[in-house]
TORPARO-256358 format. One record per atom (N, C-alpha, C, O, CB): chain; x, y, z. Coordinates in Angstrom, 1 decimal, decimal comma. Glycine has a CB too. Layout:
residues N
<node "A"; <X; Y; Z>>
...
This chain:
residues 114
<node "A"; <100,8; 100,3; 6,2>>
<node "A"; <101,5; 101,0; 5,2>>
<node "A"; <102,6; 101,8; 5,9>>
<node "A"; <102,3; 102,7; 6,8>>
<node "A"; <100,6; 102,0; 4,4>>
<node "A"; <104,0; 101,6; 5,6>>
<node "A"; <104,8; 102,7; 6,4>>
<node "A"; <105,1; 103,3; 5,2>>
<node "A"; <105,1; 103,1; 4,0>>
<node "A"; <106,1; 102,3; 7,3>>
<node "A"; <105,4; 104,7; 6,4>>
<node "A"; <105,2; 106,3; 5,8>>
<node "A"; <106,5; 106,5; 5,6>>
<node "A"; <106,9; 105,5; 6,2>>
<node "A"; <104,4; 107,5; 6,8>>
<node "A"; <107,3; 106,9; 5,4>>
<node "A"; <108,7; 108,1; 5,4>>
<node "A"; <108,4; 109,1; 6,4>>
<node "A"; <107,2; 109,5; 6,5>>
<node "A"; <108,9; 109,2; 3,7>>
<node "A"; <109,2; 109,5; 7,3>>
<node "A"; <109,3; 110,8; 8,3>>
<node "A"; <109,9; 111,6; 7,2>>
<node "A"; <110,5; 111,6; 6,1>>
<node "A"; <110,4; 110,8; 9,8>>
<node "A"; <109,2; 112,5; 8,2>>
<node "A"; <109,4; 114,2; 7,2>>
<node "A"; <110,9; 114,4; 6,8>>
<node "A"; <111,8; 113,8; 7,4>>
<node "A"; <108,8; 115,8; 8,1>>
<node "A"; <111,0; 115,4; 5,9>>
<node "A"; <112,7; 115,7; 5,6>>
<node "A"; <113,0; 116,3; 7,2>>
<node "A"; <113,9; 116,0; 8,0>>
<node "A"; <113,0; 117,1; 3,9>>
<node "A"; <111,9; 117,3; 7,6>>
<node "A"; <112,7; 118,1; 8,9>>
<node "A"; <111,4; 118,1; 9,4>>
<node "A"; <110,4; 118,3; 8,7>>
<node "A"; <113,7; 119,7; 8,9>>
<node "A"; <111,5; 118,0; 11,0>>
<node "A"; <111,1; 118,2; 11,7>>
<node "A"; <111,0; 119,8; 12,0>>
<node "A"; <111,8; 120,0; 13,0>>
<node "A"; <111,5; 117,5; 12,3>>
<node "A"; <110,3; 121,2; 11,5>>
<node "A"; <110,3; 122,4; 12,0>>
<node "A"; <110,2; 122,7; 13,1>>
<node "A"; <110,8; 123,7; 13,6>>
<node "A"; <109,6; 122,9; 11,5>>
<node "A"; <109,2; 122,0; 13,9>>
<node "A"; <109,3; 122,4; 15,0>>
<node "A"; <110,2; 122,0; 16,1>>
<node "A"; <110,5; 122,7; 17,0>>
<node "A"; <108,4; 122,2; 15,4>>
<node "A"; <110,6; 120,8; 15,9>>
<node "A"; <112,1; 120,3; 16,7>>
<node "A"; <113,0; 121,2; 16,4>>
<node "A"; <113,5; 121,7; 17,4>>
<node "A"; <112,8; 118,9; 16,4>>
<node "A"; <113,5; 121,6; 15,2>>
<node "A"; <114,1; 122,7; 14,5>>
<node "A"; <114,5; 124,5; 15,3>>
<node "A"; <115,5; 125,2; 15,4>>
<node "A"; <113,0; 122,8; 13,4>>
<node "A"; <113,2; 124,5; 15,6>>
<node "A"; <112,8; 125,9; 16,1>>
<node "A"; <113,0; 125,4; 17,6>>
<node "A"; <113,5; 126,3; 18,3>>
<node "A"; <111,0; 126,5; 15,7>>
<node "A"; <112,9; 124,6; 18,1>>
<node "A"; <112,9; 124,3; 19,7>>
<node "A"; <114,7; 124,6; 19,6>>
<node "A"; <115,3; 125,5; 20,1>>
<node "A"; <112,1; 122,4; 20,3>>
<node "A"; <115,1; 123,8; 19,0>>
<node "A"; <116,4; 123,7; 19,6>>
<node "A"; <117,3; 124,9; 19,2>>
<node "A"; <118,4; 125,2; 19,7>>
<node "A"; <117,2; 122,4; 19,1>>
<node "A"; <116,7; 125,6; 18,3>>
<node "A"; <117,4; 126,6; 18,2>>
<node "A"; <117,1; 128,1; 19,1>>
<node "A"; <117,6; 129,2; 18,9>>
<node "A"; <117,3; 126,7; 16,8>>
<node "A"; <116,3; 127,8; 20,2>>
<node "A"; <116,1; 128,5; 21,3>>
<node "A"; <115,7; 130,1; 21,2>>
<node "A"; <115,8; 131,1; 21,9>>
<node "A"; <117,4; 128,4; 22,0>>
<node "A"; <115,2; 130,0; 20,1>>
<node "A"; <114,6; 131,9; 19,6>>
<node "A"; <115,7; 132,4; 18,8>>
<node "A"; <115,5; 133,5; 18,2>>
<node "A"; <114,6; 133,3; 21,2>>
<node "A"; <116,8; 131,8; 18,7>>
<node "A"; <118,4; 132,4; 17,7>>
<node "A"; <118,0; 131,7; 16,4>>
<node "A"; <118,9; 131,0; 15,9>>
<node "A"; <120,4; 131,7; 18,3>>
<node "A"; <117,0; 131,9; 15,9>>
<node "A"; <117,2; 130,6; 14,4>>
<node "A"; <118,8; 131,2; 13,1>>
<node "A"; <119,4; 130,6; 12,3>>
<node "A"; <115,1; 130,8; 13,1>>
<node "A"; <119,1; 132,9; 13,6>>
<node "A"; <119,7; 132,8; 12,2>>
<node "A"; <121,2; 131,6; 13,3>>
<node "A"; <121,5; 130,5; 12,9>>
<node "A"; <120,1; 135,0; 11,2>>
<node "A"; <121,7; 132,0; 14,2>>
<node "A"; <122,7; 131,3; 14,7>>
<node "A"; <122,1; 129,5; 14,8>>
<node "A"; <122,9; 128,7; 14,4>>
<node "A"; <123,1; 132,1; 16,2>>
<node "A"; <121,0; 129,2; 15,1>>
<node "A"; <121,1; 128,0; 14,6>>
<node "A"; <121,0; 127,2; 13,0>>
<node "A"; <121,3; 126,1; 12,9>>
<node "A"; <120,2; 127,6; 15,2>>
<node "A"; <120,4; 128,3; 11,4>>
<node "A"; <120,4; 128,1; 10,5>>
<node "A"; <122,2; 128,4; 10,0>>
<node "A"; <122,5; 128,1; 8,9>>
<node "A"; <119,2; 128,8; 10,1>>
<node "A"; <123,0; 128,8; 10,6>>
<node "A"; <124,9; 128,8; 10,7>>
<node "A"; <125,0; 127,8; 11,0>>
<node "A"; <125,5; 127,1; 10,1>>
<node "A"; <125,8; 129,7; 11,7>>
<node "A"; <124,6; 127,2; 12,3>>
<node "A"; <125,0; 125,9; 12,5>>
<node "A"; <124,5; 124,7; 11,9>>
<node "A"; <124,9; 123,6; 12,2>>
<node "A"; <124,9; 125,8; 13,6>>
<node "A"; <123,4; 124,9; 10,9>>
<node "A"; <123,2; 123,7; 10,1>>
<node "A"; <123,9; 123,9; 9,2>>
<node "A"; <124,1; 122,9; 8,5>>
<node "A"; <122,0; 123,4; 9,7>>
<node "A"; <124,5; 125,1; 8,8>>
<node "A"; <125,6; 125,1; 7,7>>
<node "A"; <126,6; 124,8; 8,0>>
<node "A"; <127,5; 125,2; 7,2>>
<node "A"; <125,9; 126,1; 7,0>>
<node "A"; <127,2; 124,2; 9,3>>
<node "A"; <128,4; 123,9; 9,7>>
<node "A"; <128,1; 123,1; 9,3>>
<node "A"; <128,8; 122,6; 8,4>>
<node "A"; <128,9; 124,0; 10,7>>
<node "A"; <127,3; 122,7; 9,8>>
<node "A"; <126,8; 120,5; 9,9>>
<node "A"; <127,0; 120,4; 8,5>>
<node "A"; <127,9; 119,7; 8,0>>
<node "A"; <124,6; 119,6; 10,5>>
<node "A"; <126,3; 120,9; 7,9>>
<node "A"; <126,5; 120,3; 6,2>>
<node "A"; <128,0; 120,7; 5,6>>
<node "A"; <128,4; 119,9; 4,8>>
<node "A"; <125,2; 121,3; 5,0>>
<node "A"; <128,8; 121,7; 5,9>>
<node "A"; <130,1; 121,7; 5,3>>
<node "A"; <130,6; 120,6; 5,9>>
<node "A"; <131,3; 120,0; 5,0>>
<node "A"; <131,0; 123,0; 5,4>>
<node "A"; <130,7; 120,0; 7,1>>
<node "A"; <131,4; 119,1; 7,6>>
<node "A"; <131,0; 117,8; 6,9>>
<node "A"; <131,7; 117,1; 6,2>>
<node "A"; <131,3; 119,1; 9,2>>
<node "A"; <129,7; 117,7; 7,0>>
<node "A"; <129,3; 116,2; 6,0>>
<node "A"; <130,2; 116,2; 4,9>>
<node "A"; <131,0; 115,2; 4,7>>
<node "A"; <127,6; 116,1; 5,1>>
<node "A"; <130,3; 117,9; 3,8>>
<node "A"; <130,9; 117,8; 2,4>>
<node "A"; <132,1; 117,3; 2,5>>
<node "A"; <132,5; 116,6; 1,6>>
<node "A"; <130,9; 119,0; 1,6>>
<node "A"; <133,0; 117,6; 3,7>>
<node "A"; <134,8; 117,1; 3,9>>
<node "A"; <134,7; 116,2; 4,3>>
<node "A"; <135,8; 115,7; 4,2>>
<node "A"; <135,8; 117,8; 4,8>>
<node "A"; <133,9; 115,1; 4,8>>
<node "A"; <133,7; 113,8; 4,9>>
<node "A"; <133,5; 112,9; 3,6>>
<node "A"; <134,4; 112,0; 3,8>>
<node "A"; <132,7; 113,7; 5,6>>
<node "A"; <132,8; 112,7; 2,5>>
<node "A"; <132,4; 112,6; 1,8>>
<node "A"; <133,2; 111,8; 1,2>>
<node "A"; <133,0; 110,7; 0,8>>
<node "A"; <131,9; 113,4; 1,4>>
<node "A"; <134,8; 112,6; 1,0>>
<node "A"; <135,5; 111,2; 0,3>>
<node "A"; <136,6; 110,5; 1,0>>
<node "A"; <137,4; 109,8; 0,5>>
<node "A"; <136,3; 111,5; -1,1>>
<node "A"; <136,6; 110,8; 2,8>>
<node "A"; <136,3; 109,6; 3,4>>
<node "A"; <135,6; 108,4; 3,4>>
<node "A"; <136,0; 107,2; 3,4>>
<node "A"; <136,1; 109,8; 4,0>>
<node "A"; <134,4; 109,1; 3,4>>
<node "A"; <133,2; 107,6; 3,3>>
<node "A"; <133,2; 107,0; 2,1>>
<node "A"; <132,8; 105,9; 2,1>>
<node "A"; <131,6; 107,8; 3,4>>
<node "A"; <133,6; 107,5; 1,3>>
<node "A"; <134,1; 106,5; 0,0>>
<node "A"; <135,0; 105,7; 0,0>>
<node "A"; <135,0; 104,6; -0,5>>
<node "A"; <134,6; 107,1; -1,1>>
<node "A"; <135,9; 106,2; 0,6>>
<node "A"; <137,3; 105,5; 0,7>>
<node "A"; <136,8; 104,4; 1,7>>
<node "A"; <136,6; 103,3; 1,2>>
<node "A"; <138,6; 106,6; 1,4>>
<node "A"; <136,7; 104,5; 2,7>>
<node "A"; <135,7; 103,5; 3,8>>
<node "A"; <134,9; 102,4; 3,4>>
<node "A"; <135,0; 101,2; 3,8>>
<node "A"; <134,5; 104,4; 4,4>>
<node "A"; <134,1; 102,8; 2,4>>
<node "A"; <133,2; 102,5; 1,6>>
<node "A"; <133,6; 101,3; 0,7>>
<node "A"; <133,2; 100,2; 0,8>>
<node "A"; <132,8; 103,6; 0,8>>
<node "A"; <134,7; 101,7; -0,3>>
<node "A"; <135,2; 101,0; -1,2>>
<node "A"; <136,2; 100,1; -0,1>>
<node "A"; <136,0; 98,9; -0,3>>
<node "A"; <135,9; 102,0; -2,5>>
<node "A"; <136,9; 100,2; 0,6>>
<node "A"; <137,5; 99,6; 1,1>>
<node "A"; <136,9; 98,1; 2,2>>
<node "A"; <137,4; 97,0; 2,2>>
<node "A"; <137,9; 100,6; 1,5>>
<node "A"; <136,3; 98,4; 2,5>>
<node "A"; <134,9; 97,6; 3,0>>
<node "A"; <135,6; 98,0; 4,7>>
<node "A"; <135,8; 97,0; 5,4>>
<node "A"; <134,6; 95,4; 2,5>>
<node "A"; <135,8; 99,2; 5,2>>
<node "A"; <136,4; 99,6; 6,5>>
<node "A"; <135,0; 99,7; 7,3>>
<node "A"; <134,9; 100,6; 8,1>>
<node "A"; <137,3; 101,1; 6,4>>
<node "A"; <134,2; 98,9; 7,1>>
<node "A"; <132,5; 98,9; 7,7>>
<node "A"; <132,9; 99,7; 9,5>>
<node "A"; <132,5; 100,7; 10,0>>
<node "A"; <131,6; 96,5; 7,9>>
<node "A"; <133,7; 99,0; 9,9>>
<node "A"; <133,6; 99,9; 11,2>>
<node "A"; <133,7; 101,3; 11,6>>
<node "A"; <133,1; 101,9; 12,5>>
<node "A"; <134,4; 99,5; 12,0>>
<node "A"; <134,6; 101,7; 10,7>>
<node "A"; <135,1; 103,2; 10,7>>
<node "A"; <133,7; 104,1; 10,0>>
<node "A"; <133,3; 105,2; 10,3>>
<node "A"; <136,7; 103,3; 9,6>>
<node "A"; <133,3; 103,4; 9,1>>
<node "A"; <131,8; 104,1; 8,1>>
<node "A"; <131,1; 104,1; 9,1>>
<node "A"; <130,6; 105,2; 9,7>>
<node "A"; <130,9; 103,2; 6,7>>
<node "A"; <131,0; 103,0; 9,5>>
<node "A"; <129,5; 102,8; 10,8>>
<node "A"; <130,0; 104,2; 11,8>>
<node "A"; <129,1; 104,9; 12,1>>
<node "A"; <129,4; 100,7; 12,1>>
<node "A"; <131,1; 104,4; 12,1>>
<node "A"; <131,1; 105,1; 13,3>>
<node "A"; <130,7; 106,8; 12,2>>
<node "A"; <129,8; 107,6; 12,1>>
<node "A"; <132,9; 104,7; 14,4>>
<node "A"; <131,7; 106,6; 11,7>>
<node "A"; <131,2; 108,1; 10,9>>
<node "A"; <129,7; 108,5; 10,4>>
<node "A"; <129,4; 109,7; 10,2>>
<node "A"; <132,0; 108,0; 9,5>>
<node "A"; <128,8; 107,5; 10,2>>
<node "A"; <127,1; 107,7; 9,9>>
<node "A"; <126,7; 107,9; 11,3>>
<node "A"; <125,9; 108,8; 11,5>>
<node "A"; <126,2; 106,1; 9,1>>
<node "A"; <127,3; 107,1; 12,6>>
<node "A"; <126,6; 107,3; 14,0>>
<node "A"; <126,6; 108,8; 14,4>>
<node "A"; <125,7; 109,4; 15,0>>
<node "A"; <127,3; 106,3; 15,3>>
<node "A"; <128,1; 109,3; 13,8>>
<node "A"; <128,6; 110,5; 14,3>>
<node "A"; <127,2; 111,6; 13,7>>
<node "A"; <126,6; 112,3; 14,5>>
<node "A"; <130,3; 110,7; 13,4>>
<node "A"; <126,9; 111,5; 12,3>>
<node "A"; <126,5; 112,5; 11,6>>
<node "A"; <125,0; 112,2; 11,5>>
<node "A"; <124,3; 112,8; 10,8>>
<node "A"; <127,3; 112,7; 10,4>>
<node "A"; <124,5; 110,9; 12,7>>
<node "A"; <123,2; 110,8; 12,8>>
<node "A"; <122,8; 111,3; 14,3>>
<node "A"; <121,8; 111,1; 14,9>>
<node "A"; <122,9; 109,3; 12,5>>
<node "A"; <123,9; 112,0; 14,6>>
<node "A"; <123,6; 113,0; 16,3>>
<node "A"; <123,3; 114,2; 15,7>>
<node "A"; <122,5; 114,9; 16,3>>
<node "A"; <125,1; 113,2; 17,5>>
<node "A"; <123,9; 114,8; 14,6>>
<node "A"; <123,6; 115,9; 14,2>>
<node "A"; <122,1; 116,3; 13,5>>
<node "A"; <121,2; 117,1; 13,7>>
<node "A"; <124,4; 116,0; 13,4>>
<node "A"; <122,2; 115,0; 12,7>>
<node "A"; <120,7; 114,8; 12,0>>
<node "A"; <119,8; 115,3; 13,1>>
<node "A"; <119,1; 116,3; 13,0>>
<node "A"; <120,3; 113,0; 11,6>>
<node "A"; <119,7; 114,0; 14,9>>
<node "A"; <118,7; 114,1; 15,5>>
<node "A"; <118,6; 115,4; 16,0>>
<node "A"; <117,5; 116,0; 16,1>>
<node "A"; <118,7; 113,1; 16,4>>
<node "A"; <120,0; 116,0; 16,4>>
<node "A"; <119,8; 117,7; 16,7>>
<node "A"; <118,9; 118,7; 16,1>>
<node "A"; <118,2; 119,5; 16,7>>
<node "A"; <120,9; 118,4; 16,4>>
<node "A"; <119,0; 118,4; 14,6>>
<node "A"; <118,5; 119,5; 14,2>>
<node "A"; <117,2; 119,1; 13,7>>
<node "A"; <116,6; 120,0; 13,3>>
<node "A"; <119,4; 120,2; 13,2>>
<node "A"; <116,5; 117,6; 13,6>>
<node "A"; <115,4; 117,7; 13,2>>
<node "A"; <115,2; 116,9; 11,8>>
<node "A"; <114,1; 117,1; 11,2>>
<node "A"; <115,1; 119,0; 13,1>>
<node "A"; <116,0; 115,9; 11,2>>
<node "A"; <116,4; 116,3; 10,1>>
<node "A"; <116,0; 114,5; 10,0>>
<node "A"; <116,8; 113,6; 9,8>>
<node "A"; <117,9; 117,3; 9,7>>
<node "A"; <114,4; 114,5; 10,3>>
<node "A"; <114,0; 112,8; 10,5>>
<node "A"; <114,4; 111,4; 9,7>>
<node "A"; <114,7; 110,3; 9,9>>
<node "A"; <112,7; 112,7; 10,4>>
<node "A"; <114,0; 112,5; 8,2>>
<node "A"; <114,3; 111,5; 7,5>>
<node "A"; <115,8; 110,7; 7,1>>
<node "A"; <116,1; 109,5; 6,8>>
<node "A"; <113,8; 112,0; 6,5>>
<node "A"; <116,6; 111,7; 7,3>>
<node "A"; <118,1; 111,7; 7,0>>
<node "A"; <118,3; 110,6; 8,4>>
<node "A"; <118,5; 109,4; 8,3>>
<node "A"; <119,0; 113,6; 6,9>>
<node "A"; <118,2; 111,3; 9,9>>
<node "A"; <118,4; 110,3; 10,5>>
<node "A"; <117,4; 108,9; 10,4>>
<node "A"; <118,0; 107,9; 10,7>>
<node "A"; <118,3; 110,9; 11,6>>
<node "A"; <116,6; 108,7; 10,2>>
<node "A"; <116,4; 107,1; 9,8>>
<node "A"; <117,0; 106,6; 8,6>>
<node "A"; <117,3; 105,4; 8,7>>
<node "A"; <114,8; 106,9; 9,6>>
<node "A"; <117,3; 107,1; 7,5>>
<node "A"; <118,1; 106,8; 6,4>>
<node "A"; <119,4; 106,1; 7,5>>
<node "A"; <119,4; 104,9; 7,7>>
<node "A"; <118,5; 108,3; 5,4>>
<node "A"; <120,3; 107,2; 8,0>>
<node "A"; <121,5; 106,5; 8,7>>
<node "A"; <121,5; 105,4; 9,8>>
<node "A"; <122,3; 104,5; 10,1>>
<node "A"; <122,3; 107,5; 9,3>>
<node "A"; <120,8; 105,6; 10,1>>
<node "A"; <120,2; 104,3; 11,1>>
<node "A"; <120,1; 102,8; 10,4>>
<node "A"; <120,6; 101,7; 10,8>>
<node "A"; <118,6; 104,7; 11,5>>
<node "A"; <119,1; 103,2; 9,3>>
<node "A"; <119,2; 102,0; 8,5>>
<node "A"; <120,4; 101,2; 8,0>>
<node "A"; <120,5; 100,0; 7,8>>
<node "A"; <118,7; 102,2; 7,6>>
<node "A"; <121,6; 102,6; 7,6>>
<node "A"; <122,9; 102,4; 7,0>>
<node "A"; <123,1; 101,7; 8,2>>
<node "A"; <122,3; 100,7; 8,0>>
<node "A"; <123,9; 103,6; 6,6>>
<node "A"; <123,5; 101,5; 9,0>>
<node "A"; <124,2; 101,7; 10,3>>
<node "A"; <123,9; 100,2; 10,1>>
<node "A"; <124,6; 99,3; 9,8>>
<node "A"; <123,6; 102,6; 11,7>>
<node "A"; <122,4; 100,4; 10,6>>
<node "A"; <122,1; 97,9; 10,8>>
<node "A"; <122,4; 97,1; 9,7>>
<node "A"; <122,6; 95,9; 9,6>>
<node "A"; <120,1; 97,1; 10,9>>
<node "A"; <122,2; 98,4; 8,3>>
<node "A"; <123,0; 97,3; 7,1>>
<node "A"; <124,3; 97,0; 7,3>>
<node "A"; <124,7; 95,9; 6,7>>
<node "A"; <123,2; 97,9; 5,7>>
<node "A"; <125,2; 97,8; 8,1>>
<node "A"; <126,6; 97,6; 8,1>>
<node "A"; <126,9; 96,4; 8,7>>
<node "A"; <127,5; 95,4; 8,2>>
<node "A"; <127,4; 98,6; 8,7>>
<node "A"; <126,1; 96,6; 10,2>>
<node "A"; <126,0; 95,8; 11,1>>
<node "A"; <125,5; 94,7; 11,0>>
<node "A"; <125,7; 94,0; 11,9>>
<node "A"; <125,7; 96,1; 12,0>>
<node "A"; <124,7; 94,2; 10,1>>
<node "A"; <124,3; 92,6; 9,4>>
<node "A"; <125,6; 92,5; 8,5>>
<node "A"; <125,9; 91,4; 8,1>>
<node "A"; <122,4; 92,4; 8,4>>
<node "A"; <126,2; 93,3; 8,1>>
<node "A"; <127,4; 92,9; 6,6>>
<node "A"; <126,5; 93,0; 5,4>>
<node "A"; <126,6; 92,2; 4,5>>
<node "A"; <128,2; 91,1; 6,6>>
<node "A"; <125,7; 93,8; 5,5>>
<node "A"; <125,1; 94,4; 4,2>>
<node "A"; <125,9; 94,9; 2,7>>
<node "A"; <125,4; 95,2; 1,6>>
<node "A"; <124,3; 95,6; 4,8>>
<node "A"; <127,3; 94,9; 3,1>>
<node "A"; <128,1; 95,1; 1,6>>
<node "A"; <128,1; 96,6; 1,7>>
<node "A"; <127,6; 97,3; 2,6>>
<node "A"; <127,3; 94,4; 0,1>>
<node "A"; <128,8; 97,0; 0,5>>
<node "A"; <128,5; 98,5; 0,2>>
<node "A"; <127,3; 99,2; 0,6>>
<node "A"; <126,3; 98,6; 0,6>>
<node "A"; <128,6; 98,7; -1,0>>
<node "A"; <127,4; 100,2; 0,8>>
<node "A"; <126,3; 101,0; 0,9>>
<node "A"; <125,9; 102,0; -0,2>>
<node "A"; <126,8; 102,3; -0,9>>
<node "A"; <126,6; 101,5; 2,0>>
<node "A"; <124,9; 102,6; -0,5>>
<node "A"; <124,8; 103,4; -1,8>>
<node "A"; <125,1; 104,8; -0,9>>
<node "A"; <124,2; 105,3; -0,2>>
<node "A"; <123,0; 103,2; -3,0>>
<node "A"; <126,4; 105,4; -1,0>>
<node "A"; <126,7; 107,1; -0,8>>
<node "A"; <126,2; 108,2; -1,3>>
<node "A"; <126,1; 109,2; -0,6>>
<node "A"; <127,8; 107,4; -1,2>>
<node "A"; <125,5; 108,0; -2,9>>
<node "A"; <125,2; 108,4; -3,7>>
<node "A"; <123,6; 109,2; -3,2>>
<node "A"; <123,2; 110,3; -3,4>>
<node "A"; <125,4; 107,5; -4,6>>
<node "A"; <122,9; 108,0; -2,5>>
<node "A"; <121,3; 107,9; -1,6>>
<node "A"; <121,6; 108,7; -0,6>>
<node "A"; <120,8; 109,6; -0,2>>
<node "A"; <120,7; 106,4; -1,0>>
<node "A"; <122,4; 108,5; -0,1>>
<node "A"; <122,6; 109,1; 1,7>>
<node "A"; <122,8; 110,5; 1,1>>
<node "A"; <122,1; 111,4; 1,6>>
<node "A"; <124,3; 108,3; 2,9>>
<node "A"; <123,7; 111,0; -0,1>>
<node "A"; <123,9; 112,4; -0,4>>
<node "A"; <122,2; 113,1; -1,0>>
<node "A"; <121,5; 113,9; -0,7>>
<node "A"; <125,3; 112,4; -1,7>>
<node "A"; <122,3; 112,4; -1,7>>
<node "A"; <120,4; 113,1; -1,8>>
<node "A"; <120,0; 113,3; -0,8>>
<node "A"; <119,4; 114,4; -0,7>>
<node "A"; <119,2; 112,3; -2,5>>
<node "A"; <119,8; 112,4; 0,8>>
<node "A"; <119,1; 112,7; 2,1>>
<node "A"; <119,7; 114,1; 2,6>>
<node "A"; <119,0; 114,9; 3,2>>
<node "A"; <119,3; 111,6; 3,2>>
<node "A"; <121,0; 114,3; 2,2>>
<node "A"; <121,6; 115,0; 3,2>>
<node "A"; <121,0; 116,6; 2,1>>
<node "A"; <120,5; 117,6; 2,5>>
<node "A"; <123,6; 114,5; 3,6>>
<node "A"; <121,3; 116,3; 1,1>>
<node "A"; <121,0; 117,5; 0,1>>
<node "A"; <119,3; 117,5; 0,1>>
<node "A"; <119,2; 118,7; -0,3>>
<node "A"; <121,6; 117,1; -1,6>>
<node "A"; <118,1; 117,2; 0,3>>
<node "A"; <116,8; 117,3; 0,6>>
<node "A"; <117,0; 117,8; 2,2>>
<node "A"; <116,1; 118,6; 2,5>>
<node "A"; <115,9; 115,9; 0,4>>
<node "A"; <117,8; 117,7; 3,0>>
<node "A"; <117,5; 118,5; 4,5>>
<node "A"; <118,4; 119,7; 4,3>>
<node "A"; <118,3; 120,4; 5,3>>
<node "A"; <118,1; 117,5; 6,1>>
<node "A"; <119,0; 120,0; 3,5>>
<node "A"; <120,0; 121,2; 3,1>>
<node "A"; <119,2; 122,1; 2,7>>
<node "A"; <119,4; 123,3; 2,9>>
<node "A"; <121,1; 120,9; 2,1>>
<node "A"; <118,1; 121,4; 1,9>>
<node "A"; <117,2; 122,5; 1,1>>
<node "A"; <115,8; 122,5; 2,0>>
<node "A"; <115,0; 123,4; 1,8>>
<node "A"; <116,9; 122,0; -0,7>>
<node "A"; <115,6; 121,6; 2,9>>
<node "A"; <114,2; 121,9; 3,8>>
<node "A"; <114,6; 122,8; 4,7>>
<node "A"; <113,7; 123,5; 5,2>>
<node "A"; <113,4; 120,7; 4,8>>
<node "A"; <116,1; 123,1; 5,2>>
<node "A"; <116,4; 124,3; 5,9>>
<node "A"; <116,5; 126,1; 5,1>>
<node "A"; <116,3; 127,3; 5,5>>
<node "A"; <117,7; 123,8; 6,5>>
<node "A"; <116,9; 125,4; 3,9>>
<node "A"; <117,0; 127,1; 3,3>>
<node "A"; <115,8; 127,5; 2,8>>
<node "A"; <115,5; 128,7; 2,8>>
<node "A"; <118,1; 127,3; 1,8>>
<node "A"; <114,7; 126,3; 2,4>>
<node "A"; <113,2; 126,7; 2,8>>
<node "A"; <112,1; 127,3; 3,7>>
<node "A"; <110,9; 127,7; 3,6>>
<node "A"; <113,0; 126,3; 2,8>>
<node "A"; <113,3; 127,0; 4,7>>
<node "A"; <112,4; 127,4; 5,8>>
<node "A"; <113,6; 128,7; 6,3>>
<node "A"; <113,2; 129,5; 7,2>>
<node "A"; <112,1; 125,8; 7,1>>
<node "A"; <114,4; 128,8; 6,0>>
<node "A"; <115,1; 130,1; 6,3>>
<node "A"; <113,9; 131,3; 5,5>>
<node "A"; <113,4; 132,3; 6,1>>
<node "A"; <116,8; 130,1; 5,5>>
<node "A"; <113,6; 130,8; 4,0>>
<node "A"; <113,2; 131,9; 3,0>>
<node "A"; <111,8; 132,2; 4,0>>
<node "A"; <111,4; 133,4; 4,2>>
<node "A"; <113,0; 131,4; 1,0>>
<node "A"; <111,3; 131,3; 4,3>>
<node "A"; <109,8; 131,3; 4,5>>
<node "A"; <109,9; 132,4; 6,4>>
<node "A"; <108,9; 132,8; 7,0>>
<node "A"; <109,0; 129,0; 4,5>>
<node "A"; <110,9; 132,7; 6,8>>
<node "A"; <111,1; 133,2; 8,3>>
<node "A"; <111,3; 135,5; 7,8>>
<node "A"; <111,4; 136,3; 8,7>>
<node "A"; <113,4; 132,2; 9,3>>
């Protein structure tokens, strides 16, 4: 049976943020404003069928994912990634934004809960 990885990894989370969590919970809000100014790039990308430029922009924002912990989202882009790379067609943007919006909210969860 395969499982889904967690939305975040907490403890990868807490490691990398080195004892500073409120300066590393800033910097996941960087990461996520920067995804939002991307967004209708990757549409544009998207609709266009610019697969190389998308692929590189999901590799980009699947280093961030692995930084901060954020498992599920990085295997989601991963997957994007080999769909591009077989010529899998469009991709659903719509899915990848729910991933990114479930790790947006496993972090302000875990802010409330500190």
């Amino acid at each position: 049976m395969n499982q889904d990885p967690p939305i975040l990894n907490e403890d990868r989370f807490r490691r990398m943020a080195c004892g500073d969590m409120d300066s590393f919970y800033e910097l996941a809000g960087d990461y996520f404003e920067e995804v939002e100014s991307r967004i209708p790039e990757w549409r544009k990308l998207n609709a266009s069928g610019d697969d190389h430029r998308l692929r590189e922009e999901f590799h980009r924002s699947k280093g961030g994912a692995a930084i901060f912990g954020f498992e599920r989202l990085h295997a989601h882009l991963t997957s994007l990634e080999k769909q591009i790379e077989a010529g899998g067609g469009e991709v659903d943007i719509d899915q990848l934004l729910g991933e990114y919006e479930n790790a947006k909210q496993a972090v302000a969860a875990l802010q409330v809960g500190n």
